[in-house]
ZASE-126387 format. One record per atom (N, C-alpha, C, O, CB): residue in one letter; x, y, z. Coordinates in steps of 0.05 Angstrom, whole numbers, plus 5000, padded with zeros to 4 digits. Glycine has a CB too. Example, Ala and Ser with C-alpha at 12.3 -4.5 7.8 and 13.67 -1.06 7.14 Angstrom:
<recs>
A526448865156A524649105156A526449345156A528549345169A522649115181S525749555142S527349795143S525850015157S526850235161S528249885114
</recs>
This chain:
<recs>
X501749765000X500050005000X501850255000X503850245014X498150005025X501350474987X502350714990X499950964999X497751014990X503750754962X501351095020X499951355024X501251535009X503451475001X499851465050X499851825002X500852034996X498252325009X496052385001X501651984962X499752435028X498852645037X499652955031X502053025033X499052585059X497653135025X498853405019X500353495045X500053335064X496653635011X502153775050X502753825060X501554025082X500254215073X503953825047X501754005111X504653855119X504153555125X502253485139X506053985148X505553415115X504453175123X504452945152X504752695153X505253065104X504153135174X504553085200X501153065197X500052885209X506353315221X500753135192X497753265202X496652905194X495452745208X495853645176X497552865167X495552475170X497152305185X496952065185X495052245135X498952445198X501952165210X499351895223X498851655219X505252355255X498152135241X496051965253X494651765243X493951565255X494352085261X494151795224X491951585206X493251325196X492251145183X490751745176X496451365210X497751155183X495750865197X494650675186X502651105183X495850935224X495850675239X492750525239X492350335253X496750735270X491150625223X488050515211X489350265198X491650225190X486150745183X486950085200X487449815173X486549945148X484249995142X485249495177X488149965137X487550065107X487349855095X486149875074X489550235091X488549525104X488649385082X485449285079X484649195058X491049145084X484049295098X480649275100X479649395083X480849575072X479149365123X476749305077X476049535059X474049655084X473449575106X474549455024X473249905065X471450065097X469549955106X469149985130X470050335096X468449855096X465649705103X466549455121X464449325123X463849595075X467949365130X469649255155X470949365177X471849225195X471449135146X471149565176X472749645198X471849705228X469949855231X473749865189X473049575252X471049635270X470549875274X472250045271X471349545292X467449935282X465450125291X467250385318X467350625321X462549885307X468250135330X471050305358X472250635342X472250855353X475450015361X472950545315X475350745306X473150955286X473451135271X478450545285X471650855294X469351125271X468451285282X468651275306X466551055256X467151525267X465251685286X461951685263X461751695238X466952095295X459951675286X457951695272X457652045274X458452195292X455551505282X456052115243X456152445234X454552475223X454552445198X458052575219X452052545240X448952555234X447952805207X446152815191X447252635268X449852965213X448553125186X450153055158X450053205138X448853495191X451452845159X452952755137X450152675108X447752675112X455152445151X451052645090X449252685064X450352415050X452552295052X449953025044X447652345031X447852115022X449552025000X449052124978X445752065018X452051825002X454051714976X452351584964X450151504968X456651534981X454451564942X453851294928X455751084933X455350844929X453851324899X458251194944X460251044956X461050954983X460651125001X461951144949X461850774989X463350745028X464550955035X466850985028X465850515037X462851205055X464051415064X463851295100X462051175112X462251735054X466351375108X466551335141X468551585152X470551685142X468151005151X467351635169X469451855188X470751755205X470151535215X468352075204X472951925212X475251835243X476052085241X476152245222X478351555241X476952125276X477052295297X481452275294X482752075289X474852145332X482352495297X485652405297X486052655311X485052825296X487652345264X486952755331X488053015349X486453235338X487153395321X491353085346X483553195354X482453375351X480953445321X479453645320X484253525361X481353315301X481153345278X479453135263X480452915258X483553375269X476253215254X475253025236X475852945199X476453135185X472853105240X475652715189X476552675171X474752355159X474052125164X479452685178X474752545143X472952395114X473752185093X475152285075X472352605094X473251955092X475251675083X472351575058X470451435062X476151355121X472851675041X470951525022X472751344993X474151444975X468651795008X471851074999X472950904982X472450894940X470450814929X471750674998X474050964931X473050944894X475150914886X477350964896X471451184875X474250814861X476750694847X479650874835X479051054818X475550554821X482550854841X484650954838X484051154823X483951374833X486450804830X483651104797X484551364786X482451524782X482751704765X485951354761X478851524802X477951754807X478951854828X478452094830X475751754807X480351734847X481451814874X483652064866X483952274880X482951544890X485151994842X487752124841X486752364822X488052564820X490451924828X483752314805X483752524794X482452724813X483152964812X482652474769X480452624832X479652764849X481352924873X480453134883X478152614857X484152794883X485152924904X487153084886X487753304897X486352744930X488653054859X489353224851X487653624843X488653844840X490253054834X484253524843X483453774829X482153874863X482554114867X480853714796X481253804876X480653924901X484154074910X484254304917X479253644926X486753894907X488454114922X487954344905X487754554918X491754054924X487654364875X488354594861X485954854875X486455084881X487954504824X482854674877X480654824889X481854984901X482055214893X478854704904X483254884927X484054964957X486255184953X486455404965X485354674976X487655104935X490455284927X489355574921X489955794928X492255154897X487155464901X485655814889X482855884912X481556084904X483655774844X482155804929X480055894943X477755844936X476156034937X480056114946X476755624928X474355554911X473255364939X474355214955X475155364876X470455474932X468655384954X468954994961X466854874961X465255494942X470854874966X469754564965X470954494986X471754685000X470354364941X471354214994X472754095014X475054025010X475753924988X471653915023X477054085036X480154075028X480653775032X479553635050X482254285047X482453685015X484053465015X485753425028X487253605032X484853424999X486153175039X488753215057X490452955037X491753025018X488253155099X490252685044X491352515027X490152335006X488152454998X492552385041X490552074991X489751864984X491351564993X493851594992X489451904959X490851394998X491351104997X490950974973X488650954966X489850975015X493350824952X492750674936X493850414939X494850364961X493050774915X493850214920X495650014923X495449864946X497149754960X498050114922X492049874948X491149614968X491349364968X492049264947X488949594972X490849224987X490748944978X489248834960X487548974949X490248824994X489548544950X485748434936X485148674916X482748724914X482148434968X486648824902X485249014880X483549134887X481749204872X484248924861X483749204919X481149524926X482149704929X484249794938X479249554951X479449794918X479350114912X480150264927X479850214951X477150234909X481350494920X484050724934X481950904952X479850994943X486350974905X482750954976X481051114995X482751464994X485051544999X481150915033X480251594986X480751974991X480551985016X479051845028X478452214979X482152165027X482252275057X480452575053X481152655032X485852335069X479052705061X478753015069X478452965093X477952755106X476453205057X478853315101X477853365119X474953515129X474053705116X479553445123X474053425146X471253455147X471053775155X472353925170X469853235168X468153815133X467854135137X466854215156X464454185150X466554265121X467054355186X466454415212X463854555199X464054695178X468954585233X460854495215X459154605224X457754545195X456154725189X459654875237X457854385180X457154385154X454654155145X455453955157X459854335140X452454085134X450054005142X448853915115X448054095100X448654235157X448353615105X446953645079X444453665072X442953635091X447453505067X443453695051X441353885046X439253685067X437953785086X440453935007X439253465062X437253265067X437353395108X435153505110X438552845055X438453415128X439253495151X438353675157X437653715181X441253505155X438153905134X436954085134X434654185138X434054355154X437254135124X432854025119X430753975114X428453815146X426253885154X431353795088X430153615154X430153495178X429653585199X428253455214X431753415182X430753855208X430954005220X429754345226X431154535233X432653955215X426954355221X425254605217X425554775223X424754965209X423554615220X426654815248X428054995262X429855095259X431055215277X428354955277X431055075226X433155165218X431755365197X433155565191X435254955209X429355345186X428855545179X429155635147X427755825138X430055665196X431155495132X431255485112X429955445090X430055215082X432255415113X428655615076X426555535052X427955385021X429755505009X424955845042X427455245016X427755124983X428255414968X430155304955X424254934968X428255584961X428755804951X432355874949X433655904929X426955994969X433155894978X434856014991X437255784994X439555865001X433556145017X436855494990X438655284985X439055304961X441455314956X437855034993X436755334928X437355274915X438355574898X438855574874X435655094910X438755844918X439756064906X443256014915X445156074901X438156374919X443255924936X446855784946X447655684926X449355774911X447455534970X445955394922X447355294898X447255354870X448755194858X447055074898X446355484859X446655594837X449255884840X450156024822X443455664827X449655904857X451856164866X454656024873X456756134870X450556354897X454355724883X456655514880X457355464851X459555484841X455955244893X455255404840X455355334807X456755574790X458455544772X452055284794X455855774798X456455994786X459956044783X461056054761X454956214802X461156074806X463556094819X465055914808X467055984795X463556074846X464255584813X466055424792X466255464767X468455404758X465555184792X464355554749X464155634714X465855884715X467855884701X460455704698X465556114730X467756284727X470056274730X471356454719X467656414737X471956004749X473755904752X474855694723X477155614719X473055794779X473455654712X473455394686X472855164696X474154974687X476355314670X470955114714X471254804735X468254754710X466854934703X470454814788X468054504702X464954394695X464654134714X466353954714X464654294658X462654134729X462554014749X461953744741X463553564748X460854134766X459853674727X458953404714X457153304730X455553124723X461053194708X457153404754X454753244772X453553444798X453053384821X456352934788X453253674787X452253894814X449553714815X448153624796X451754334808X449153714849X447253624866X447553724891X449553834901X447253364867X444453684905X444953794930X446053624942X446953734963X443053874943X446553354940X447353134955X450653114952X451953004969X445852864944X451753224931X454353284928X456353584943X458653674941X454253294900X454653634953X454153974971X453453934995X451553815003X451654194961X455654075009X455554075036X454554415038X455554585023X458653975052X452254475060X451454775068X452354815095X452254665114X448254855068X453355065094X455055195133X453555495128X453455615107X460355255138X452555575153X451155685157X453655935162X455955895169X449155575175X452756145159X454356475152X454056585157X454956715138X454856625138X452756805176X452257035189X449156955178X448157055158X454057335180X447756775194X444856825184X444856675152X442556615145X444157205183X446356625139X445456505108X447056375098X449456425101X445056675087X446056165085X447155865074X449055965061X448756205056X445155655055X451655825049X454455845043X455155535033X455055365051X456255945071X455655455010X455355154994X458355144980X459455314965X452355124966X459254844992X461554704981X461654464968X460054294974X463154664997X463554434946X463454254929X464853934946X467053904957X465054384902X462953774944X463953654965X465653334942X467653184943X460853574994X463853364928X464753094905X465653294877X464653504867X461352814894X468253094870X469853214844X469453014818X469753084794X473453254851X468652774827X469852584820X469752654785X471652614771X468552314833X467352754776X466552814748X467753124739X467653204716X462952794746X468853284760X469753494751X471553544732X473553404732X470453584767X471553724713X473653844690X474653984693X473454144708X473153904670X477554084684X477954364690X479354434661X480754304646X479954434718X477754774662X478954834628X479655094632X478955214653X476654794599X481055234612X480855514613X479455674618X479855874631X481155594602X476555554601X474055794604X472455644586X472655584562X474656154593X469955584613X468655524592X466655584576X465455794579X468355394593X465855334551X463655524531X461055534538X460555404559X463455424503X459655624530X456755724528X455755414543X455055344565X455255814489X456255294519X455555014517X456554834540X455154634545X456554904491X457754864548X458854714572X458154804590X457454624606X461154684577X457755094603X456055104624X452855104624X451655134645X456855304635X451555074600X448855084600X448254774606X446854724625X447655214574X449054564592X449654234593X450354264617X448354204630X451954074573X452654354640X452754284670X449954414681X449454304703X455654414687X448254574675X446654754692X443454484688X441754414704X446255184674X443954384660X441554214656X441453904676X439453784685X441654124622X444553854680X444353614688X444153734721X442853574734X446953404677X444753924736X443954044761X440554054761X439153914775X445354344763X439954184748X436354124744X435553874739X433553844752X434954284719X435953694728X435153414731X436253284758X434653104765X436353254706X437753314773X439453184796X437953304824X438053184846X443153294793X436653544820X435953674841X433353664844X432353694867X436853904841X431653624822X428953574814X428753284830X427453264851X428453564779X429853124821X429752784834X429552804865X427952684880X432952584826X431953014874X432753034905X431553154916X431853174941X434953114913X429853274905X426553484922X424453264913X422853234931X425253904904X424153144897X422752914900X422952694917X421052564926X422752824880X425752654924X426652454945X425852634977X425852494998X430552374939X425452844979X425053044997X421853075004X421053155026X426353294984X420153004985X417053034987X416452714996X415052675016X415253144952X417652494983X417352304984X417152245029X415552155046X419752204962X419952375029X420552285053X418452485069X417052325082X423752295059X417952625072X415052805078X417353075095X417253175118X411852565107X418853115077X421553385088X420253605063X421453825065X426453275082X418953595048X418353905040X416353995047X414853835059X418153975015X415654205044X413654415052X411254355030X411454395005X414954755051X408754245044X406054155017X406354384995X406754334971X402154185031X406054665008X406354804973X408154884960X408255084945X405255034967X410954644969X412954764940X413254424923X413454184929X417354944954X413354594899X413254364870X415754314868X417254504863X412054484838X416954014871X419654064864X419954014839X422353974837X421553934877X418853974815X419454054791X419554304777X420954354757X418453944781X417154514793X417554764779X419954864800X420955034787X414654964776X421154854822X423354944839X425954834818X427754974810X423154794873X425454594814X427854564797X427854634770X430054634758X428654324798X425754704758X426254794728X427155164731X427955304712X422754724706X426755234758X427355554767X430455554766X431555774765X426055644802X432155294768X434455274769X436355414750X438255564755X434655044769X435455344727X436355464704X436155804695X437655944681X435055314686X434555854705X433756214702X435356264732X437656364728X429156344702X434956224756X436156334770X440156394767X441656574774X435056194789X440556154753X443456124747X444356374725X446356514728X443955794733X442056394700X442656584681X441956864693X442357014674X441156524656X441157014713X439857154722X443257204738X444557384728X436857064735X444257084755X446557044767X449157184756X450457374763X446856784767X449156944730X451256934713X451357214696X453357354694X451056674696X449857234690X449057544676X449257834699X449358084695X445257524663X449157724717X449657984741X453258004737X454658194730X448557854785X453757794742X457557844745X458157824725X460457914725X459657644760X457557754697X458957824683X458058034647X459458104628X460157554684X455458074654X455958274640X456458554623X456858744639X455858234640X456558614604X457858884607X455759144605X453659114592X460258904585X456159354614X454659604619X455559764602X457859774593X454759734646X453559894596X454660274574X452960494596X450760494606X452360324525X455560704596X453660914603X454861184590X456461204571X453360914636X453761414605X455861704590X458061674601X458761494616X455162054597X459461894590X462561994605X462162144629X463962204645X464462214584X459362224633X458962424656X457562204684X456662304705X456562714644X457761934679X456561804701X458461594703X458261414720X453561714699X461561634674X463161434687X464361344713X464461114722X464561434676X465561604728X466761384754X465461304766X465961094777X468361434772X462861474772X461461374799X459761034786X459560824797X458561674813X458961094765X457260714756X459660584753X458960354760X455060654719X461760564748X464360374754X464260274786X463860044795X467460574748X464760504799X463760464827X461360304838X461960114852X463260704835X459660334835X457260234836X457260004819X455159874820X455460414830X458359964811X458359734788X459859484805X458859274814X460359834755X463159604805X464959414824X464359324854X465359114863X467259554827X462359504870X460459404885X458659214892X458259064911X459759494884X457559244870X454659074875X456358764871X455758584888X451559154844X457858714857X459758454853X460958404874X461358164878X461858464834X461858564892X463358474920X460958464950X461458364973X466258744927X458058614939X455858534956X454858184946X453558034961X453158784951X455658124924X455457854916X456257664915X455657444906X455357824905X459057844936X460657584951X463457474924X465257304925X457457264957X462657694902X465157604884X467857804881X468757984896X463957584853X468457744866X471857954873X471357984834X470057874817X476457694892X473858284836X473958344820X477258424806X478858594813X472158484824X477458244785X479858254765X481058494750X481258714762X479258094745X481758464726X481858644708X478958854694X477358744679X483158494690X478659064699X476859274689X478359474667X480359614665X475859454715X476159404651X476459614616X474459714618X472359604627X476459484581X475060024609X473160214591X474360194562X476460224551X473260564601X472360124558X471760194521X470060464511X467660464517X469559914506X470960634500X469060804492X468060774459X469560684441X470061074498X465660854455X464760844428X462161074430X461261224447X463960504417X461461014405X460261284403X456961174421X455261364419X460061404362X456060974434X454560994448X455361104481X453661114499X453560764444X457761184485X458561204511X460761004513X461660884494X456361164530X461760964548X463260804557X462260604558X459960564566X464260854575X464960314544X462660054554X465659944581X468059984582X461459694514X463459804599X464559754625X465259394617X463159254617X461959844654X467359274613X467959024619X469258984649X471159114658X469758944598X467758784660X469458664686X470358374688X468758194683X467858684710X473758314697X473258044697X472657974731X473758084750X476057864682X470757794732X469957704753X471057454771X468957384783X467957694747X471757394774X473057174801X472257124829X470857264844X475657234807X473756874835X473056764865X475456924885X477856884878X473256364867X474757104911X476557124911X478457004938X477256954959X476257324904X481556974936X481956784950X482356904981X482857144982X484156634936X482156765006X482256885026X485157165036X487557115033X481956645042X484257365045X487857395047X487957645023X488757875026X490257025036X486957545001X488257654977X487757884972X489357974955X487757534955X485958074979X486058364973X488558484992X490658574984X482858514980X487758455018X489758515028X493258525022X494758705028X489158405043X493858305010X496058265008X496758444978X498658594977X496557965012X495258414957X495158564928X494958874933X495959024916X492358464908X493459004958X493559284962X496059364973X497259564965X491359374978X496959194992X499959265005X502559194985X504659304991X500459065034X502359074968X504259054935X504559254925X506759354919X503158904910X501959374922X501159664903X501759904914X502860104904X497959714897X501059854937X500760164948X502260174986X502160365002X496460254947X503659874988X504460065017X502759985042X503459885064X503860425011X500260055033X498060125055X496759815074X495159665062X495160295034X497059785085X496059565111X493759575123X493959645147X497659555134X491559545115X488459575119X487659305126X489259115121X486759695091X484059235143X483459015132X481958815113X480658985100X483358985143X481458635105X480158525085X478358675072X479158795051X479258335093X475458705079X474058805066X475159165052X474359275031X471658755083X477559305078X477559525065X478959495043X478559645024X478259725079X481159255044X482659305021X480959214994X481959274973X485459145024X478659074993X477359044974X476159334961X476659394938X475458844983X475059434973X473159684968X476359864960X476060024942X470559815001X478559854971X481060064965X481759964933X481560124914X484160014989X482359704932X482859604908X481259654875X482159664852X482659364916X478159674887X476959704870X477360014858X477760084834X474559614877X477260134877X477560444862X480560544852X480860714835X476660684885X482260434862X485060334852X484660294808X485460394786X485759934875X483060084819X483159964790X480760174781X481760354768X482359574786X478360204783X477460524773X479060734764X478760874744X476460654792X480660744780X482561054772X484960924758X486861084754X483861274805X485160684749X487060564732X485060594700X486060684680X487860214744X483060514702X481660514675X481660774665X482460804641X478960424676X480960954679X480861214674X482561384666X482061584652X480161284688X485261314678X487761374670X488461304643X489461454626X489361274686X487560994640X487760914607X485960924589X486560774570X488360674601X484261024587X482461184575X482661464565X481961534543X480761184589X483761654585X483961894585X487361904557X487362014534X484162004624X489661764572X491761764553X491961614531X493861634515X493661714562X489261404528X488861214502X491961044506X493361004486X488461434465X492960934540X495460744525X494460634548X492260694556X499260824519X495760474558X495960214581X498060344604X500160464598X497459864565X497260294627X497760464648X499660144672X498059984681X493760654662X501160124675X502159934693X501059964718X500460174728X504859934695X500759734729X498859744754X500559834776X499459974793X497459434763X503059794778X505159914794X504360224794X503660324815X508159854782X504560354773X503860604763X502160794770X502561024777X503460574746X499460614765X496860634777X497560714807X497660934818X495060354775X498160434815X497860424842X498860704864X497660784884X499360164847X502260824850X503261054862X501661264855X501261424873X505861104856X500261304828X498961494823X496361494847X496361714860X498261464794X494761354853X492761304860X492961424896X491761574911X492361004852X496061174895X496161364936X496361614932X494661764943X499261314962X497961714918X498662084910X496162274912X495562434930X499662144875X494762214884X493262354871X490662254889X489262434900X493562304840X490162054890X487162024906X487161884934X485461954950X485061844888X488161774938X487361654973X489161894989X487862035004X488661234983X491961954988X492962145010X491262375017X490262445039X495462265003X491062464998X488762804992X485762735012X485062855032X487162854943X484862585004X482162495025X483762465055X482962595073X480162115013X485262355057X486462375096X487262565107X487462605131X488762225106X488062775082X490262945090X488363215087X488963455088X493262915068X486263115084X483963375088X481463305113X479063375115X482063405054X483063155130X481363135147X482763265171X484963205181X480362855149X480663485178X482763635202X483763535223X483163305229X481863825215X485663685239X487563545258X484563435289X484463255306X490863855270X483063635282X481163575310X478563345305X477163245323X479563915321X478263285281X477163055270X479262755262X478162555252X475963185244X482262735268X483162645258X482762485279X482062575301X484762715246X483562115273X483961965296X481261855305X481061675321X485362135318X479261975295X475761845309X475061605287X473361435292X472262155308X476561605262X476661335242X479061275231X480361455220X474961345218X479861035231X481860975221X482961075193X481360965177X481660745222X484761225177X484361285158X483161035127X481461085110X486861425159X483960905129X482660655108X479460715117X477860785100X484060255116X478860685136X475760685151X474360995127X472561025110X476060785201X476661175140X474561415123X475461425095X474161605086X474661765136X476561355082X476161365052X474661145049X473361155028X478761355033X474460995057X472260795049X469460885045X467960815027X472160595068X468961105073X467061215082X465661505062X463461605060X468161255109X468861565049X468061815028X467361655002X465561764989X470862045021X468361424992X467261304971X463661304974X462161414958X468761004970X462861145000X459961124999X459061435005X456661435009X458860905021X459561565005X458261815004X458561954985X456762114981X458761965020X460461934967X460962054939X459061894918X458561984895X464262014929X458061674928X456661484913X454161614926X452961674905X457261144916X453061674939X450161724954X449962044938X447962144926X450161724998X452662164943X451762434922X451262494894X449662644884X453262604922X453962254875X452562194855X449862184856X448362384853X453262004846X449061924862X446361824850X444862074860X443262134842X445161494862X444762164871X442562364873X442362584860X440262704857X442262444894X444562644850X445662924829X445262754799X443462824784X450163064834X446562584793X445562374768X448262404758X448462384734X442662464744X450362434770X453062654755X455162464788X454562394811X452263244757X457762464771X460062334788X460462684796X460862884782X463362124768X460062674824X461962914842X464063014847X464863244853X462162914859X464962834845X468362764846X469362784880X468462894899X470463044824X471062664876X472762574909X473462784925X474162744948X475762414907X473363114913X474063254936X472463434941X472863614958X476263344936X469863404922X466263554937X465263274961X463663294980X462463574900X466463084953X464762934967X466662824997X466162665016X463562664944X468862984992X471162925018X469863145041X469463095065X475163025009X469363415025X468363585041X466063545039X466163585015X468863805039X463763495042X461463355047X462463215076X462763305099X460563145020X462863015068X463462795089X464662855110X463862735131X464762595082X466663035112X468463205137X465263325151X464363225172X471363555121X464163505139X462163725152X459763555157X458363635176X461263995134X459263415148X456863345156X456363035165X454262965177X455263415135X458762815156X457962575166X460762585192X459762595214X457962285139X463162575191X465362555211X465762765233X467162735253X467662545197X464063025226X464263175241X462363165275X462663295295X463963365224X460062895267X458262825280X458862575287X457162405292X456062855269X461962495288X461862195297X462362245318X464162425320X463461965285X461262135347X462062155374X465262145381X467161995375X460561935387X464862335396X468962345401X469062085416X470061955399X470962675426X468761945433X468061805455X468361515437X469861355448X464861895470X467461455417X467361235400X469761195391X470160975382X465661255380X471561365391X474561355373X476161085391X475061005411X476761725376X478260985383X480960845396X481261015425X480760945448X484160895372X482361285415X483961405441X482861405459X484161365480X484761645442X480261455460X478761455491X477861315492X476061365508X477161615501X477460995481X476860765490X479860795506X479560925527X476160525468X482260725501X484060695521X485060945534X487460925540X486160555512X484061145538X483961305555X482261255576X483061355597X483561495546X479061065577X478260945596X478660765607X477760755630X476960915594X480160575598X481660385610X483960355622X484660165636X481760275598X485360585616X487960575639X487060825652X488360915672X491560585627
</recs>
């Protein structure tokens, strides 16, 4: 038999000492754990407990094992919603089938558990808007899944709302990008797969008498295009509402939980057209891409909202000179010309009650609240002074850092 575990590989040392040469469906009951919200295989899935740490042992044959634990590390590597891999076992005894290791997703529940459980509150609506927003994320990545189901999907609950991982690869593809055709063919066979599993759901007497699970699952397909068409595609507007609808634009994509790539303005004689590329984005990663660019040490979400207007005032720059602007470039231009000027106009007796990242963040949404109401981009230093006089000048002194620890010591 051979193991092979990703790194570090201390973390399976523990496991060596399982009978692997068994197949799972033998092994004593002593070394398992039963895991009531676990979701239905088609294969021998068993869990075990190793320092503190649960882990997921499902038996299939070698080379879906190897195709599977090779494309989950890549998942994990890029931040894609699924379950992390830790090793595989091949080269069993008797010609059985090679066992995947994961690790089990903490607090995580399948659909069927869900359902089980009423008091969780979850409507058929709001599972099947998760997973079509899982689906979504893998086609923007190039993943074609070959078998989205709810039974292949694990749900963890998120501040109040469902959050869906790819829990089986075994049929997964990965391509550059894919076509029309390939994600409409994965979206059909998700609507047939999910249709069955709300039928297996009425059957068992877990849905609600007035939802149809065939018209819920034929909703599958429009909700996905409805989705898919939000992130990715492209807008025209004037030259006089370009920055602020860029703004508003790069927004609504990171209220959707997506991140945002490369941004083009195209102009033509209907106006600006707005391309965005859209992505998953990986944990960590704004942060670390804003402090590359610019220096600045903020946290997560601010460096998202910093980044985006970063790359705003990058488009605009290459638009205005008709050449291509280096993001290095951008980036010095951007601390210079637009983020210092907003801090450095906040007076010395207002200074210190928000973190500076906090209030440019804070002048963006207000430069956006004055747009839209003027119908016209304001620009960053009507709407800096705005925001000094009338929103920061009213933030409680008492709320700041300093006199939190001025009360405490």
């Amino acid at each position: 038999m051979r193991y092979l575990f990703r790194p570090p590989g201390t973390e399976g040392a523990g496991l060596l000492a399982l009978p692997w040469h068994l197949p799972l469906e033998e092994w004593d009951p002593a070394l398992l754990l039963e895991v009531p919200q676990r979701g239905i295989s088609r294969h021998v899935v068993r869990f075990v407990a190793e320092q503190g740490q649960v882990f997921a042992l499902k038996e299939i044959p070698e080379p879906l094992a190897r195709h599977e634990y090779a494309l989950l590390g890549e998942f994990e590597e890029e931040g894609l919603p699924s379950v992390s891999v830790l090793g595989i076992c091949v080269d069993r005894p008797d010609g059985q089938d090679a066992v995947l290791v994961t690790r089990y997703l903490e607090y995580s529940m399948s659909y069927r558990y869900l359902f089980s459980r009423p008091t969780h509150g979850h409507s058929v609506d709001a599972l099947l808007d998760t997973q079509v927003e899982l689906l979504v994320r893998l086609h923007l990545a190039g993943v074609f899944w070959g078998d989205c189901s709810l039974s292949n999907t694990l749900f963890r609950l998120d501040a109040g709302t469902l959050a869906a991982y790819l829990v089986d690869a075994e049929t997964a593809e990965r391509h550059p990008r894919l076509s029309t055709g390939q994600r409409h063919y994965d979206v059909d066979l998700a609507r047939e797969r999910v249709g069955a599993e709300l039928l297996d759901l009425r059957a068992g007497d877990l849905l609600p008498a007035e939802v149809d699970p065939i018209d819920v699952a034929d909703s599958l397909p429009v909700r996905y295009e409805a989705l898919w068409d939000e992130v990715t595609r492209e807008e025209v507007f004037t030259a006089e509402e370009q920055r602020y609808r860029v703004i508003e634009r790069l927004q609504r994509l990171n209220d959707l939980g997506f991140d945002v790539g490369e941004v083009e303005l195209v102009t033509d004689a209907e106006g600006a057209r707005l391309r965005v590329e859209t992505r998953v984005a990986e944990p960590g990663q704004n942060r670390r891409e804003l402090f590359r660019l610019t220096g600045l040490e903020v946290q997560e979400n601010q460096a998202r909202r910093l980044l985006n207007d970063l790359r705003s005032f990058r488009a605009y720059l290459e638009q205005r000179s008709g050449t291509p602007v280096a993001e290095t470039v951008a980036g010095y231009r951007w601390l210079a010309e637009v983020y210092r000027p907003v801090v450095e106009a906040i007076p010395s007796e207002l200074a210190g009650r928000l973190e500076p990242a906090e209030v440019f963040h804070e002048v963006l949404e207000h430069r956006w609240f004055l747009s839209e109401r003027e119908g016209r981009d304001v620009g960053t230093t009507a709407a800096t002074r705005s925001y000094v006089e009338n929103v920061l000048a009213r933030t409680p002194e008492e709320m700041t850092t300093p006199s939190i620890i001025a009360r405490r010591t």
